[in-house]
PAGU-344893 format. One record per residue: residue in three letters; x, y, z of N, C-alpha, C, O in turn. Coordinates in pm, 1 decimal. Layout:
R voti     n_xx     n_yy     n_zz    ca_xx    ca_yy    ca_zz     c_xx     c_yy     c_zz     o_xx     o_yy     o_zz
R  ALA        X        Y        Z        X        Y        Z        X        Y        Z        X        Y        Z
...
***
This chain:
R voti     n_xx     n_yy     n_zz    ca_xx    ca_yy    ca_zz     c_xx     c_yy     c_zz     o_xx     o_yy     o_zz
R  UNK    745.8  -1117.2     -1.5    607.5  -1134.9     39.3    597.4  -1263.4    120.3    634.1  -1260.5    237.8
R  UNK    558.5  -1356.8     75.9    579.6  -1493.4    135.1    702.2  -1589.8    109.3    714.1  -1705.9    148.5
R  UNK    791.5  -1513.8     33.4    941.0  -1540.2      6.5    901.8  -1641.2   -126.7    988.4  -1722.7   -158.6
R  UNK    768.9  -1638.4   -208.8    794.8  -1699.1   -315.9    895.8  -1727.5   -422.3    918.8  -1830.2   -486.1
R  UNK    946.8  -1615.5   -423.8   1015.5  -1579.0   -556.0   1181.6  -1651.6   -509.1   1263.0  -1654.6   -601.4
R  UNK   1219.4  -1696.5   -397.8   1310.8  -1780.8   -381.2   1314.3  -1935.8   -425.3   1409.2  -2014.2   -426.9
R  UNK   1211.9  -1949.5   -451.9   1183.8  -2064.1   -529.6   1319.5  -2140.6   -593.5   1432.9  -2094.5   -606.4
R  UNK   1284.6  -2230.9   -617.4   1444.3  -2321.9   -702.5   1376.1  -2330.9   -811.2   1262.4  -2377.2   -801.5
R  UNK   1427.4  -2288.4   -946.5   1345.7  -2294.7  -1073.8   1365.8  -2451.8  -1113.8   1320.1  -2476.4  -1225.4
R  UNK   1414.6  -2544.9  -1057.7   1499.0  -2687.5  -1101.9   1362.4  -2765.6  -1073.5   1311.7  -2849.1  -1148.4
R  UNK   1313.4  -2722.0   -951.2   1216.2  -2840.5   -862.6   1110.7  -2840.5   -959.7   1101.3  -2769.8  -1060.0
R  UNK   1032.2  -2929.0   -917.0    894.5  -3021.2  -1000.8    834.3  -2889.1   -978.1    895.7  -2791.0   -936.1
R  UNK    673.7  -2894.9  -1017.9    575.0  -2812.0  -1005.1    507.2  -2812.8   -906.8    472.8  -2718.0   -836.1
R  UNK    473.6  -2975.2   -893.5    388.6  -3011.6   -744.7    522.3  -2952.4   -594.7    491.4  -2895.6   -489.9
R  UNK    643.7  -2987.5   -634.3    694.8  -2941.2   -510.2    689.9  -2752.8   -445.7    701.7  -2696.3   -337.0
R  UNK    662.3  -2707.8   -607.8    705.5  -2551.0   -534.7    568.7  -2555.1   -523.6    538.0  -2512.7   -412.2
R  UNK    439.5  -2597.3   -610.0    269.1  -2615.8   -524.2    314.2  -2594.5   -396.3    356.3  -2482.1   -368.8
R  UNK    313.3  -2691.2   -303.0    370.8  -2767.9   -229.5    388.8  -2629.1    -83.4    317.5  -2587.9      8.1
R  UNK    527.8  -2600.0   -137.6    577.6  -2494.3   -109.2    466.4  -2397.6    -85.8    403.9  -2381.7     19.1
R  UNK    449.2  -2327.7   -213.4    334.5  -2205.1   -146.4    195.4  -2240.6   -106.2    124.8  -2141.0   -121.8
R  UNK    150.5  -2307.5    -76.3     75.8  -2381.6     33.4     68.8  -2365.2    117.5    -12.1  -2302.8    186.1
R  UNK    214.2  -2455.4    148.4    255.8  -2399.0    306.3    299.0  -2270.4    336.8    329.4  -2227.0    448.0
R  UNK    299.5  -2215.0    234.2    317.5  -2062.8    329.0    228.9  -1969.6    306.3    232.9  -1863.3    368.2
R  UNK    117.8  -2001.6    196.0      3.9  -1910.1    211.0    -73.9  -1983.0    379.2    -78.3  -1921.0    485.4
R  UNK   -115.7  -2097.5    359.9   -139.3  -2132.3    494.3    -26.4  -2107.3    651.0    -65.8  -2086.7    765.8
R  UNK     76.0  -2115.2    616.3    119.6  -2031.2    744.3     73.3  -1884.7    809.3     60.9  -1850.0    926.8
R  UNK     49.6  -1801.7    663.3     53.0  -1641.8    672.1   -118.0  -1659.8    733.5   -160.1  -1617.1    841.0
R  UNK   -193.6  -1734.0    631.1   -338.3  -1709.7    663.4   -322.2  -1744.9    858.4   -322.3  -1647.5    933.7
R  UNK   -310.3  -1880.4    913.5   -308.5  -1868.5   1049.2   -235.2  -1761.3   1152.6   -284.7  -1715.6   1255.7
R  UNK   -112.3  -1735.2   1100.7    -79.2  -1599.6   1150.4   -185.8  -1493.0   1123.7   -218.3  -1452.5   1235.2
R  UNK   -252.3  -1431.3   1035.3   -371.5  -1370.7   1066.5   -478.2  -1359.6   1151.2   -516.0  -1260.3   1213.4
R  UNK   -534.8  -1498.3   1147.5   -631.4  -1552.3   1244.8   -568.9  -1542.7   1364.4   -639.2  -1462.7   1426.2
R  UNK   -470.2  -1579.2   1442.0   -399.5  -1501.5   1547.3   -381.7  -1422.8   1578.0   -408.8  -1395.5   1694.9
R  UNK   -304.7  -1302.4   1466.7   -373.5  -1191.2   1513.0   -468.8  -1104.3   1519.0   -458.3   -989.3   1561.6
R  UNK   -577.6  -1163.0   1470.8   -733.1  -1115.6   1477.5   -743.4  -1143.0   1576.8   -782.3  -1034.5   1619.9
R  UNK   -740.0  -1222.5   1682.8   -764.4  -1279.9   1801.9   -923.7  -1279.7   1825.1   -985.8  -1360.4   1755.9
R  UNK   -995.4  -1201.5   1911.4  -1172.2  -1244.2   1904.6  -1177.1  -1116.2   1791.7  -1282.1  -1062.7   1827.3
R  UNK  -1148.0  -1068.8   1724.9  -1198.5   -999.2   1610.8  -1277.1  -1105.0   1489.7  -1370.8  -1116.9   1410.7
R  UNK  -1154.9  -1167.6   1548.2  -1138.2  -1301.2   1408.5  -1226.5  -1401.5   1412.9  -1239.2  -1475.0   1315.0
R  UNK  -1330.0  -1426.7   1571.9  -1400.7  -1556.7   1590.1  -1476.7  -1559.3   1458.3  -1530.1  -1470.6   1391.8
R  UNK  -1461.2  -1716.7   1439.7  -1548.7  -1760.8   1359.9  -1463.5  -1833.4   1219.5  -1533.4  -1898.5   1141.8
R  UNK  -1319.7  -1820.8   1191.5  -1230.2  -1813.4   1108.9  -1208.2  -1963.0   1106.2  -1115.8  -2001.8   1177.7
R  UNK  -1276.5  -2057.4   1035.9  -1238.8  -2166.2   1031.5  -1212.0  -2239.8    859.9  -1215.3  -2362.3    847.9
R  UNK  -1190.3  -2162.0    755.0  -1135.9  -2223.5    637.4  -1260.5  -2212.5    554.3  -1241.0  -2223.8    433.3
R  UNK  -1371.7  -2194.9    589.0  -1506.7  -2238.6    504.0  -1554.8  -2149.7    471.9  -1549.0  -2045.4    537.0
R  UNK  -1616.3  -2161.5    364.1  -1698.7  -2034.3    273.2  -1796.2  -1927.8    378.3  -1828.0  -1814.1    343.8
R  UNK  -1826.7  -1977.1    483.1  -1944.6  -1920.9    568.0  -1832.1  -1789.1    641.4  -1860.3  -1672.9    670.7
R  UNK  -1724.7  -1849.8    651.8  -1636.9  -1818.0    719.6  -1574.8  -1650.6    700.3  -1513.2  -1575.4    775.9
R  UNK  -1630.7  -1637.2    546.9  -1577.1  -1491.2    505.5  -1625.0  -1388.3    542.2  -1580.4  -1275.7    520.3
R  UNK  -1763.4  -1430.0    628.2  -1829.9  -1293.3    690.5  -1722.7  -1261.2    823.5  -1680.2  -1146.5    837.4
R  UNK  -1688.3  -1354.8    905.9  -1621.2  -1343.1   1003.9  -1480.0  -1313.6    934.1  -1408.2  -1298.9   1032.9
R  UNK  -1412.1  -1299.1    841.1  -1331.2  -1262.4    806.3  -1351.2  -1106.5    727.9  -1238.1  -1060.3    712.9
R  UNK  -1435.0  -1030.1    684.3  -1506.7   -963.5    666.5  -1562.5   -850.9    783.9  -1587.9   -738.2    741.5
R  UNK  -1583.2   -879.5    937.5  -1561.6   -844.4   1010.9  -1444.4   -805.2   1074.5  -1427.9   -698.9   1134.3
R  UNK  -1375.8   -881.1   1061.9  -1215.1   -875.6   1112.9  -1156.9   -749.5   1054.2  -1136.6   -652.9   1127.6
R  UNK  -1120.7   -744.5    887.7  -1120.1   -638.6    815.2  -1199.8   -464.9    834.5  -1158.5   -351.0    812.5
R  UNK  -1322.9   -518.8    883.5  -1399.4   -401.1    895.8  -1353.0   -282.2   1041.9  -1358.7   -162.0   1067.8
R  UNK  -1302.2   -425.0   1112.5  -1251.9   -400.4   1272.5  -1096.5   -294.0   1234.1  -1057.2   -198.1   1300.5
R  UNK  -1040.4   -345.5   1121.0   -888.8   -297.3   1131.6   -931.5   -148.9   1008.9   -866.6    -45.5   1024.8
R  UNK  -1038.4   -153.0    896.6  -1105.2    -37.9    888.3  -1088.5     69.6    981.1  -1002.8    157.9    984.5
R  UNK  -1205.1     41.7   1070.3  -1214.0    167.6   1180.0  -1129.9    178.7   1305.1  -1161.6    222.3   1415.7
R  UNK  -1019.7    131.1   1263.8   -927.4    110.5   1394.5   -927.9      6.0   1521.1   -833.2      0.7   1599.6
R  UNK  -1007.7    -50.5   1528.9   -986.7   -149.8   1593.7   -924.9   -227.6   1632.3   -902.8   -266.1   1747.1
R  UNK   -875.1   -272.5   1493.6   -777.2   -427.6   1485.2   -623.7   -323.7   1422.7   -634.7   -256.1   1320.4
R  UNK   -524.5   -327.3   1483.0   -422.4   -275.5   1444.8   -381.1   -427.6   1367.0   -373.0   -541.2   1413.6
R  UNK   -362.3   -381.0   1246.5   -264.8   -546.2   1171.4   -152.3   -448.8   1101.3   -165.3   -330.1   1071.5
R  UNK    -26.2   -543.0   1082.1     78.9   -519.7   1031.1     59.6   -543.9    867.2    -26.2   -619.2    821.2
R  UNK    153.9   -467.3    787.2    145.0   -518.5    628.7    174.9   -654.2    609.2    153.5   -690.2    493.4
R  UNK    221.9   -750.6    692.4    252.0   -893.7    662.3    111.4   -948.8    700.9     44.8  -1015.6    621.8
R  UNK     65.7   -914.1    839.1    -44.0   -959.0    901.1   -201.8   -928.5    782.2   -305.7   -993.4    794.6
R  UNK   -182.5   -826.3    683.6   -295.5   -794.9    631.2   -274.2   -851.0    478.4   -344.9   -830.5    379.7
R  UNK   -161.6   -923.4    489.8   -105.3  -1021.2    357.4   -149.8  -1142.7    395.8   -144.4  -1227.2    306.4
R  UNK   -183.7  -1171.6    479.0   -231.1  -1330.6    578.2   -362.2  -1272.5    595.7   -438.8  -1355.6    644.6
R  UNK   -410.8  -1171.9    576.1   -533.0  -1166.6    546.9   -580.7  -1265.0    412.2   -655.3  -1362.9    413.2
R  UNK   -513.7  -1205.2    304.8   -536.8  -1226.1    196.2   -513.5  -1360.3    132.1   -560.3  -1409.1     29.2
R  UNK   -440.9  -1399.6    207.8   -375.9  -1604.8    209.8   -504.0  -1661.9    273.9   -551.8  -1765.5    227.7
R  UNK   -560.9  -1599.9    376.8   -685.4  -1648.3    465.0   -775.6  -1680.3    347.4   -818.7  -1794.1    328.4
R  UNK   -804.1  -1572.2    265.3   -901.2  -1585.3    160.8   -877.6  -1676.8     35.0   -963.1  -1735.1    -31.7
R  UNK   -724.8  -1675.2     16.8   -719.4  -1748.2    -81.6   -710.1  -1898.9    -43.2   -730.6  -1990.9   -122.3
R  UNK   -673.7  -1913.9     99.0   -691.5  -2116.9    137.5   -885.8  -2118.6    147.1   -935.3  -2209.6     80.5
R  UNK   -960.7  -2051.4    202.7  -1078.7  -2079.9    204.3  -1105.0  -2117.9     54.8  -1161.8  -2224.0     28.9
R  UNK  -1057.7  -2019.1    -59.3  -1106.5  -2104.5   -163.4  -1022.2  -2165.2   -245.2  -1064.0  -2192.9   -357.7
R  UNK   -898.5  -2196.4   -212.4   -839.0  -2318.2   -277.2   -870.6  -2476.6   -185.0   -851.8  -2592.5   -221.9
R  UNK   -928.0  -2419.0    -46.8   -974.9  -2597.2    -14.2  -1114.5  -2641.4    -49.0  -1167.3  -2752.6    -50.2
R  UNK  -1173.0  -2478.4    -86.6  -1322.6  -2540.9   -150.0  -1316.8  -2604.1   -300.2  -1370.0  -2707.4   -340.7
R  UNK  -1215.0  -2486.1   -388.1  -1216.4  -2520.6   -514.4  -1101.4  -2592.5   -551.0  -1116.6  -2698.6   -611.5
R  UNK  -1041.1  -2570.7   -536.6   -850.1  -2651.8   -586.7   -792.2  -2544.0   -631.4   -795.5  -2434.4   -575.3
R  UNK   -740.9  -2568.2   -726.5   -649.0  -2433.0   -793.9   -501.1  -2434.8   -769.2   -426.8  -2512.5   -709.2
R  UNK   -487.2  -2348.3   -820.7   -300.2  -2327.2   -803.8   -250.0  -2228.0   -758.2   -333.1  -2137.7   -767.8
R  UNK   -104.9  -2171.5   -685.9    -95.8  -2017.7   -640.0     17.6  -2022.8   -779.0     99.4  -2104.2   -821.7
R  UNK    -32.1  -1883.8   -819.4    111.5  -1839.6   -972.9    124.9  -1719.6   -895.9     49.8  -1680.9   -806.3
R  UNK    262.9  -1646.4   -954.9    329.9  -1552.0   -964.6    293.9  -1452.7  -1063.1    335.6  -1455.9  -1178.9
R  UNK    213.3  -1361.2  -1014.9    149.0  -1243.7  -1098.8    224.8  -1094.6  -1119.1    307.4  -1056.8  -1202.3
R  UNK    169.2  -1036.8  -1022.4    233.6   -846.3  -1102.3    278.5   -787.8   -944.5    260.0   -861.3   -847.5
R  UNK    320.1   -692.8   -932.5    337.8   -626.9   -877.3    219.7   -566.3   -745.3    250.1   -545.0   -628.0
R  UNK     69.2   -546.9   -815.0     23.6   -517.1   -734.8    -77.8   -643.8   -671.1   -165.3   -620.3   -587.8
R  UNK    -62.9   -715.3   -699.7   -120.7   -861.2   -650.5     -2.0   -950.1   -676.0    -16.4  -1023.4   -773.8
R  UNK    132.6   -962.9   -599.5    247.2  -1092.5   -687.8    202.0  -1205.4   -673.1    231.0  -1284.5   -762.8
R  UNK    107.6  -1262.2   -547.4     54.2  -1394.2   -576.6    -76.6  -1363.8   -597.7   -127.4  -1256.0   -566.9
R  UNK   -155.6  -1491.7   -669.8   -255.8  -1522.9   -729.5   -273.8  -1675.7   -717.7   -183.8  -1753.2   -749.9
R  UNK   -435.3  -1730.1   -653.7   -492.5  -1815.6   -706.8   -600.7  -1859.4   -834.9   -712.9  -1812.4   -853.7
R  UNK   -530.6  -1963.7   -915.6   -603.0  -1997.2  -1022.7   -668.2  -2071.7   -962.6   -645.9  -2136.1   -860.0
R  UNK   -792.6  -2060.4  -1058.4   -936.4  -2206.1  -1015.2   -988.2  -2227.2  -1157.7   -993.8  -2145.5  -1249.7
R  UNK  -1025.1  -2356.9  -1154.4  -1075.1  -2353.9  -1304.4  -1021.9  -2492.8  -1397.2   -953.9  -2584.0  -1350.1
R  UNK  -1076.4  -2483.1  -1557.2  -1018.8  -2554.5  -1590.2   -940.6  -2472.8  -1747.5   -976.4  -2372.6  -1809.5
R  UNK   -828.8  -2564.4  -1769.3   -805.9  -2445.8  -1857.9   -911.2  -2431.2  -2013.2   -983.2  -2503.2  -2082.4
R  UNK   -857.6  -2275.8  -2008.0   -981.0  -2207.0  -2099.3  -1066.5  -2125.6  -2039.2  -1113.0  -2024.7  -2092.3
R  UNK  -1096.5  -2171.4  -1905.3  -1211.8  -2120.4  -1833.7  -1126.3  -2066.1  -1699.9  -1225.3  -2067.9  -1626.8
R  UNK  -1070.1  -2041.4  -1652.9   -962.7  -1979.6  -1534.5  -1015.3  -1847.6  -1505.9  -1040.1  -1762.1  -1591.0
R  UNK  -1039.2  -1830.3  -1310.6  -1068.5  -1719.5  -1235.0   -905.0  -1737.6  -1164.0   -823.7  -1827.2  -1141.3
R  UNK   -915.5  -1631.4  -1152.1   -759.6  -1557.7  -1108.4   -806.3  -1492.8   -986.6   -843.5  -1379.1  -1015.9
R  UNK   -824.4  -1524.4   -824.3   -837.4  -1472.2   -778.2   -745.0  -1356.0   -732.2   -651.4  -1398.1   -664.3
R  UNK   -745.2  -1281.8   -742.2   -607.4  -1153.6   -658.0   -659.6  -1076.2   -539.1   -729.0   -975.1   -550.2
R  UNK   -625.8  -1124.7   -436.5   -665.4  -1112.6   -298.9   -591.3  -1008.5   -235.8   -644.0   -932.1   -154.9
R  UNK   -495.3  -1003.2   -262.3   -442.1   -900.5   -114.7   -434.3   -758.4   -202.5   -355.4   -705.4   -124.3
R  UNK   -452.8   -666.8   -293.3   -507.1   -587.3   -345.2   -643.5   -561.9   -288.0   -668.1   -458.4   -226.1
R  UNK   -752.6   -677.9   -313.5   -883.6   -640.6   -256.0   -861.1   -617.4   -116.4   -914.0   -516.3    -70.5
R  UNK   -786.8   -696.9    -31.0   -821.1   -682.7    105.2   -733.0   -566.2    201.0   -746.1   -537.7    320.0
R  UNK   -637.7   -512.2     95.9   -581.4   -367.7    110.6   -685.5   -274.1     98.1   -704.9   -175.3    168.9
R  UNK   -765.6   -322.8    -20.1   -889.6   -201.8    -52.8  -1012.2   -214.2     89.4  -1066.6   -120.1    147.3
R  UNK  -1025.3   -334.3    110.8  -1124.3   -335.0    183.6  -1109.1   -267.2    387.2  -1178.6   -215.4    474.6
R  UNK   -978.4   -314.3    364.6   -907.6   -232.6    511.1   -931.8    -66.0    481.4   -987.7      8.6    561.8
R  UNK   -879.4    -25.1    353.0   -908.3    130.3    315.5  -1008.1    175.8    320.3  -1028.9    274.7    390.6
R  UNK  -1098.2    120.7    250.2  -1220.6    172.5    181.0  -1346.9    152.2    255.4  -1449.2    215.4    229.2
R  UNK  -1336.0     42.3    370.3  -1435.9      3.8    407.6  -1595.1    -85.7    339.4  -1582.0   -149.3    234.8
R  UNK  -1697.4    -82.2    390.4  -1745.0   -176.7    320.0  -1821.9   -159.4    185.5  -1929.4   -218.2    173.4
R  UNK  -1778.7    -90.2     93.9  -1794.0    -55.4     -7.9  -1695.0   -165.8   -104.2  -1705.5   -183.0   -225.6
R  UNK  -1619.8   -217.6    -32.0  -1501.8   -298.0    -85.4  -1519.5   -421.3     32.7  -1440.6   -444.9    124.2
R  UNK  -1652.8   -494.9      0.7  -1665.7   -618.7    132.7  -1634.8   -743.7     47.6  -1666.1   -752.9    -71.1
R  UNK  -1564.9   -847.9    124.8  -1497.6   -962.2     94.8  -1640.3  -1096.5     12.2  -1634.8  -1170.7    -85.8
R  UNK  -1747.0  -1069.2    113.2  -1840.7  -1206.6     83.1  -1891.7  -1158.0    -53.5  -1903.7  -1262.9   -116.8
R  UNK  -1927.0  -1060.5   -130.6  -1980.3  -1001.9   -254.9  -1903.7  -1074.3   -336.5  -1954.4  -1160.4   -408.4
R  UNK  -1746.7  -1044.2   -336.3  -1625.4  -1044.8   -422.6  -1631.1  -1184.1   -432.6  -1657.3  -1234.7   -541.8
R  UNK  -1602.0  -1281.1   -294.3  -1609.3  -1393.9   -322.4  -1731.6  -1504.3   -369.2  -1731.4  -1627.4   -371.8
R  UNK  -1843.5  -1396.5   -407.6  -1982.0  -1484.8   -473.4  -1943.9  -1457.9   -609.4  -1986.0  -1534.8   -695.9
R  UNK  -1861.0  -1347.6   -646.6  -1881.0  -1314.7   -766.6  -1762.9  -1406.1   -849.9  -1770.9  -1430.2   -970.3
R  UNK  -1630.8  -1460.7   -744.9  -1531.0  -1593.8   -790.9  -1635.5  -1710.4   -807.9  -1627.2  -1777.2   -910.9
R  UNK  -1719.1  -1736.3   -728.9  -1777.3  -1868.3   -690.0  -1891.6  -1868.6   -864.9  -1901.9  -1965.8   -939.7
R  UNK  -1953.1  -1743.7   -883.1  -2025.3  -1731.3  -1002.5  -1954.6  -1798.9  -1121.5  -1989.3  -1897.7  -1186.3
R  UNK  -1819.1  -1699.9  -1136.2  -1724.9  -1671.7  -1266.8  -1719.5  -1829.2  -1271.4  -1772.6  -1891.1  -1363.5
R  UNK  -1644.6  -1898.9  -1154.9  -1604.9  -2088.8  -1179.6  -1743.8  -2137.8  -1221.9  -1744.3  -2205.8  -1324.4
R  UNK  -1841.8  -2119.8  -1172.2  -1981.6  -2187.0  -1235.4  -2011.3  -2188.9  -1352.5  -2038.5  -2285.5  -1423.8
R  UNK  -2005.5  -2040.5  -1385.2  -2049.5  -2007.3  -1533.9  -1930.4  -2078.2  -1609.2  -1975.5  -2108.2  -1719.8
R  UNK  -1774.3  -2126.1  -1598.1  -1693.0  -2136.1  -1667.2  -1642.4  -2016.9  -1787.9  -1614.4  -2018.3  -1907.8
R  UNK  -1650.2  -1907.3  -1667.4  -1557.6  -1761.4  -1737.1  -1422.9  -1775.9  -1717.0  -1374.0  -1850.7  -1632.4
R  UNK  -1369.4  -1715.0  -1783.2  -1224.9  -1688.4  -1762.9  -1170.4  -1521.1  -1726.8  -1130.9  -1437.1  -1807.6
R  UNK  -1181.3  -1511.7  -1610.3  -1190.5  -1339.2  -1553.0  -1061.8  -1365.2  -1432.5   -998.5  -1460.0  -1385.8
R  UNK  -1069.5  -1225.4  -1418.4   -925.2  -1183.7  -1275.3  -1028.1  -1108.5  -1241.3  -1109.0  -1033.6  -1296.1
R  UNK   -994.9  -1162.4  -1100.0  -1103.9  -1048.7   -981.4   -980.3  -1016.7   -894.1   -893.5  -1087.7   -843.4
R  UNK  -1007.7   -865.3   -895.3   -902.2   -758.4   -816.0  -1039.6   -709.9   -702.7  -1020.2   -626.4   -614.4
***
């Protein structure tokens, strides 16, 4: 996927952080590239998910041809918008989401799982829209729930 799982099990925590960081943020700007003007408006910020939300809707109805890596940098797109709003961590989850951002504190932890939703939302169209999903992360951290949003 983003070659996580090559990881060195030896290194610190902050370094493999570190690590998938930089490569959820690599994948997310490779997205935004290839959204090209699908994508205007894609600048990291919460406002930002409608224009990312569009983009998706574009590769929906054919528009936006994206590749399975390119629609995985979808899903990195979503998860840096809210790991630079909220903090959090990327872990190693399941099969049908393998990465995941945590937010939270512990006890209280939202698990975002992004590239599942944004597979659904390329499929399904807007019955499966990005800004809903991400009010309903932004809720769960407020209230201090401890939920996984797929």
């Amino acid at each position: 996927m983003f070659g996580f799982l090559k990881t060195n099990h030896e290194a610190r925590r902050d370094e493999v952080q570190a690590e998938f960081v930089a490569r959820v943020a690599a994948a997310a700007q490779d997205f935004v590239q290839a959204a090209g003007p699908a994508g205007a408006g894609l600048d990291y910020t919460p406002g930002s998910l409608h224009a990312l939300d569009a983009a998706l809707e574009a590769a929906h109805v054919g528009a936006l041809a994206l590749t399975p890596m390119q629609t995985v940098g979808a899903a990195a797109y979503l998860y840096e918008v809210a790991r630079r709003e909220h903090g959090g961590l990327y872990e190693v989850c399941d099969d049908e989401d393998p990465v995941v951002l945590v937010c939270g504190e512990s006890g209280a932890q939202v698990c975002l799982a992004a590239i599942a939703k944004v597979e659904r939302r390329i499929r399904y169209g807007q019955a499966e829209a990005i800004p809903p999903y991400f009010e309903r992360f932004i809720a769960a951290l407020h209230a201090g729930e401890t939920l996984t949003l797929r």
